[in-house]
N, C-alpha and C positions, 0 to 999 in steps of 0.2 A: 423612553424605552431603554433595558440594558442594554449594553455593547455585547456582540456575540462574541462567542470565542469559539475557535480554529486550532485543533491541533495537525499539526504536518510532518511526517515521520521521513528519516533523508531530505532533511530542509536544507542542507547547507550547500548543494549546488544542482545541476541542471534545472530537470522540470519542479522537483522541492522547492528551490529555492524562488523561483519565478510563480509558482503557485502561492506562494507567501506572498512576493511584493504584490500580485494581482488580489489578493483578500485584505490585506493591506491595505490598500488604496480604495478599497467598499468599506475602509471603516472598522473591518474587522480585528477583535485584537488576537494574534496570532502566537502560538506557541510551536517551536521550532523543537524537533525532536531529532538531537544527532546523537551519532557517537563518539565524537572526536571532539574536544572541547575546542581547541585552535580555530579548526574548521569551521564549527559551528560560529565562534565570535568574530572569523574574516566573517562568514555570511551574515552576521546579524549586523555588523556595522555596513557593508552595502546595503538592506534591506532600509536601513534606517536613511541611508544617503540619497535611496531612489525612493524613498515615500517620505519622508520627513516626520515618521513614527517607527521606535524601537521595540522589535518584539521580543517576548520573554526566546530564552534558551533554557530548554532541559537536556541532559545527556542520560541516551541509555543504548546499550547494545543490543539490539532486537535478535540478536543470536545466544542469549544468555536469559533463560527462563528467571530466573532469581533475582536478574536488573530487571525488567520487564515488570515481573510484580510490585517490588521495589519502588518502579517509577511510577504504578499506574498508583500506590498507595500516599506516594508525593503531590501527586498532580491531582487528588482529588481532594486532600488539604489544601490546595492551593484555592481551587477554581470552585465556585459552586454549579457552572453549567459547562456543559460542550454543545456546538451547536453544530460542529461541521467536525467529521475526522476523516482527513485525505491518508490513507495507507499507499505512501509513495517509496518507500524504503524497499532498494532492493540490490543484491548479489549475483553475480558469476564470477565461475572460473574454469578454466578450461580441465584443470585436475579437478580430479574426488576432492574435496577438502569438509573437514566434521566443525559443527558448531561447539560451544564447550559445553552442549550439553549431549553431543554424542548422534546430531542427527546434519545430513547432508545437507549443506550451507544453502542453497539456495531454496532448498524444501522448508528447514530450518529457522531459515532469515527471513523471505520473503511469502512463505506462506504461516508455519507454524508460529514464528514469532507474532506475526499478526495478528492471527487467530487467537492469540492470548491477548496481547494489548486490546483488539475491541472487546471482546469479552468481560472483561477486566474493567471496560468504561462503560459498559451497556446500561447498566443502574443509572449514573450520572446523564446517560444521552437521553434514556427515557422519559426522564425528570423534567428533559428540556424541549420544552414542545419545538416540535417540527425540527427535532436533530435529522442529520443526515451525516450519511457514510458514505465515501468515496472511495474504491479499490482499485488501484492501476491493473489494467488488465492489459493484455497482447492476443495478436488474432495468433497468436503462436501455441494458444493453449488446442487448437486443431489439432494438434501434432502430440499431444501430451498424452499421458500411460500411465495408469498406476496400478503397481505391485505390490499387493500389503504384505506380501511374503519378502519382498526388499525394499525396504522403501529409503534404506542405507545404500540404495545403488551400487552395492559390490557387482554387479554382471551390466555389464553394457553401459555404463558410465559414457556419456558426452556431453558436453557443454550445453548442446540443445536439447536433448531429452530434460537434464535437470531442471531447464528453463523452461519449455513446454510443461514439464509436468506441474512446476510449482504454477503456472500461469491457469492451467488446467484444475489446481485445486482451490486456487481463489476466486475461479466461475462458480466455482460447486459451491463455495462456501457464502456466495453471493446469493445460490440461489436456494440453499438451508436458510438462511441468516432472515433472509426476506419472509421467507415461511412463519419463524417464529418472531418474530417485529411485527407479524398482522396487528393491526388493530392498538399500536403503541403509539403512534406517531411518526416513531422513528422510521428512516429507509435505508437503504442499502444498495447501491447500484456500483456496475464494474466498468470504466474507463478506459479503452485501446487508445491514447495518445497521438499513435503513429509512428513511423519510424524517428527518432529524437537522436541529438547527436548526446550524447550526457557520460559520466563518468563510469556508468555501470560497463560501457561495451569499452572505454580505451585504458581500463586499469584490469586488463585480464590478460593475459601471458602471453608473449612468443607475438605478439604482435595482433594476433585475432582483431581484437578491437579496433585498430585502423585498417585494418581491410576488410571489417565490416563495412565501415566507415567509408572506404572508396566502392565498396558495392553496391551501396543503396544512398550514394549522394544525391541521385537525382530527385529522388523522395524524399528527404532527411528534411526533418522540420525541427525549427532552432527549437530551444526548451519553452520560452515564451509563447512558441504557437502551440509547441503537446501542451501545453497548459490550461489554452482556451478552452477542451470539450470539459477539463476536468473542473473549474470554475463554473463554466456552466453550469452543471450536474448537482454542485457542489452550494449552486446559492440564485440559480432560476427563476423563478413565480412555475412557468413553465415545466419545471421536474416537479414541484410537489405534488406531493404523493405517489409519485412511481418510485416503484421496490421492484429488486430483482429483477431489473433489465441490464442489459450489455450495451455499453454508447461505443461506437467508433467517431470519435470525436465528439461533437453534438449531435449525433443522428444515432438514434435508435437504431440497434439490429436483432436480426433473431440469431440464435445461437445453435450450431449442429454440435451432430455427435455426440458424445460423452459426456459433455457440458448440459445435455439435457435429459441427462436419466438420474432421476430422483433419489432414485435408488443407491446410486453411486454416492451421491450426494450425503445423504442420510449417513453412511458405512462412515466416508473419508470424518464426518461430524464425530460420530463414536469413536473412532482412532484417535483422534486428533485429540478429545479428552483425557485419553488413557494419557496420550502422550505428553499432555501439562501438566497432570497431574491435582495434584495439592496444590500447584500454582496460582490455582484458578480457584 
């Protein structure tokens, strides 16, 4: 039987990276997608030290539409299947900050960038029977909003609206994505981890991230455990064939509000083209 293969987006540390050694260790051959080359080769030499198999490194900047194309027309030179793709990459900040392609970093990076790199591999997952898709999701996306008339956040900018919001658009795009995957093979399902202690919350300004950090210790689960529901999800007997569910952890949930009007759903998909463009 061939060896599957694993792409993993923010592999070079917290729950990325622990998501790797855990696929890793099934065998699987993994391909590590960072932006920082350094970064990504401390992580691929641990990865290699705690499984005793070295996985590939790619670098691409998931906020730079033009790396993104770029990388997905690399990587499918490279590979002839995908069988698992974990969408673990992600951004805050406590300021407004623009990607370089002119859209607000965390909407940018961790939804829009996304939405091009699957997209961009859909062909290739198709191809591969019983691909599956992975989206880190937050029960934060409860709290999320979206304004097609700003979606550059110029009014009311905070740290958690951006974060809800993008979390909020990657339920929707779970539950569009699952719609048109009917009947391919492929699935698509979105993963709340849990609270993780990982680099996204202690490299954002003015301290935030460590006093997130002391707020929700009591809950905070190392990167190794947010890792287990996504593993699950991501290579089960048990999940094949469910599309378009929400896991908190390994358990199934159902999803309120926003997250479940189609409608929505459909719009944020049509946007979201305009705005890759030719990319795609």
């Amino acid at each position: 039987m061939e060896q599957k293969t694993a792409l993993v987006t923010g592999a070079n540390s917290g729950i990325g990276k622990a998501t790797v050694i855990a696929l890793a260790k099934q065998g699987i051959h993994v391909v590590m997608l960072c932006r920082d080359r350094a970064r990504g080769e401390a992580a691929q030499t641990e990865v290699a030290k705690a499984t005793g198999y070295e996985p590939d490194l790619m670098l691409c900047d998931l906020g730079n539409m033009r790396e993104i194309r770029g990388f997905c027309e690399a990587f499918k030179k490279r590979f002839s299947r995908l069988d698992i793709l974990i969408n673990n990459a992600g951004v805050l900040s406590i300021r407004r900050q623009m990607t370089k392609d002119g859209l607000e970093i965390a909407f940018g990076v961790n939804y829009i960038g996304h939405f091009l790199l699957t997209n961009s591999l859909l062909d290739l997952m198709i191809s591969t029977e019983n691909a599956r898709i992975v989206i880190l999701g937050s029960v934060a996306y409860k709290l999320g909003k979206i304004d097609f008339n700003d979606l550059g956040m110029k009014k009311g900018y905070t740290l958690m609206a951006a974060y809800s919001r993008a979390k909020l658009c990657e339920l929707l795009y779970t539950r569009e994505l699952a719609k048109r995957l009917d009947g391919t093979g492929t699935t698509v399902n979105c993963v709340h981890p849990g609270v993780v202690a990982t680099n996204i919350f202690i490299k954002t300004d003015a301290g935030i991230g460590r006093a997130l950090m002391r707020l929700f210790r009591p809950v905070i689960k190392s990167p190794e455990e947010g890792a287990k529901g996504i593993v699950y999800v991501a290579t089960s007997s048990e999940c094949e064939g469910i599309s378009g569910a929400y896991f908190s952890g390994a358990e199934a949930q159902d999803v309120v509000g926003r997250a479940r009007d189609d409608a929505l759903a459909k719009r944020l998909w049509e946007v979201s083209e305009q705005i890759v463009g030719d990319y795609l």
